[in-house]
N, C-alpha and C positions, 0 to 999 in steps of 0.2 A: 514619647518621653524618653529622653538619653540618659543618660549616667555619665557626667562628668566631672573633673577632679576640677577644684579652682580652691584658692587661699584663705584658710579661715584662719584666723586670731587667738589662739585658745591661753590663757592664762599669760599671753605676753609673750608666747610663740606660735609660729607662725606656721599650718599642719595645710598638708595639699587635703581635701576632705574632698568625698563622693558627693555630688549635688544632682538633684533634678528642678529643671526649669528655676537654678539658681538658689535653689533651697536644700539646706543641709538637714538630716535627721531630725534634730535640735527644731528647727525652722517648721517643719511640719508637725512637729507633735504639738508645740504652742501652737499653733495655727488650729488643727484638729479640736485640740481641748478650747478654744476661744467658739470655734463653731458649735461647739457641745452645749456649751454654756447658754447661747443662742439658741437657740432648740429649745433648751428648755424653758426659756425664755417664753417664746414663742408657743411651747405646749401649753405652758401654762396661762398666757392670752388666752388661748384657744378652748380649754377646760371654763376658765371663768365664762365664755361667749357664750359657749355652748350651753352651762346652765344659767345665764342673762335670758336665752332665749326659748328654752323651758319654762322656765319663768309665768314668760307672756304666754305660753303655751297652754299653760294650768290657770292662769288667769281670761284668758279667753274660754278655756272651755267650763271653768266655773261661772262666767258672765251668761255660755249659753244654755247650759244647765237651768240656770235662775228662769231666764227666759221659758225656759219650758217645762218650768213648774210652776211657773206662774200660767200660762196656757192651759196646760192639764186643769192645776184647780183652781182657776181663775182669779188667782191675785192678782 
């Protein structure tokens, strides 16, 4: 990654601005904050999944539970 000076735009004048890989300050913080937002996005997919499949978890082991109280006292 370089640090190079190219032309940005600022209120109708024209400032030589420090860039990396073409992006100014400005450029990566909306970038940053856009992927943030995504994240949590995505955490929070991830939260709902995880208890979706708890879920089936507690329902599975309540189905085998039944099973094997019916076993024991022969329901």
């Amino acid at each position: 990654m370089t640090v190079i000076h190219q032309p940005r735009t600022i209120n109708g004048i024209e400032y030589e601005t420090p860039t990396v890989d073409g992006m100014d300050r400005v450029q990566i913080n909306n970038r940053l904050h856009y992927i943030n937002v995504e994240i949590d996005k995505l955490r929070s997919t991830q939260t709902a999944l995880i208890e979706m499949r708890n879920q089936l978890d507690r329902h599975n082991e309540m189905l085998e539970m039944g099973d094997l109280f019916d076993e024991m006292f022969g329901g």
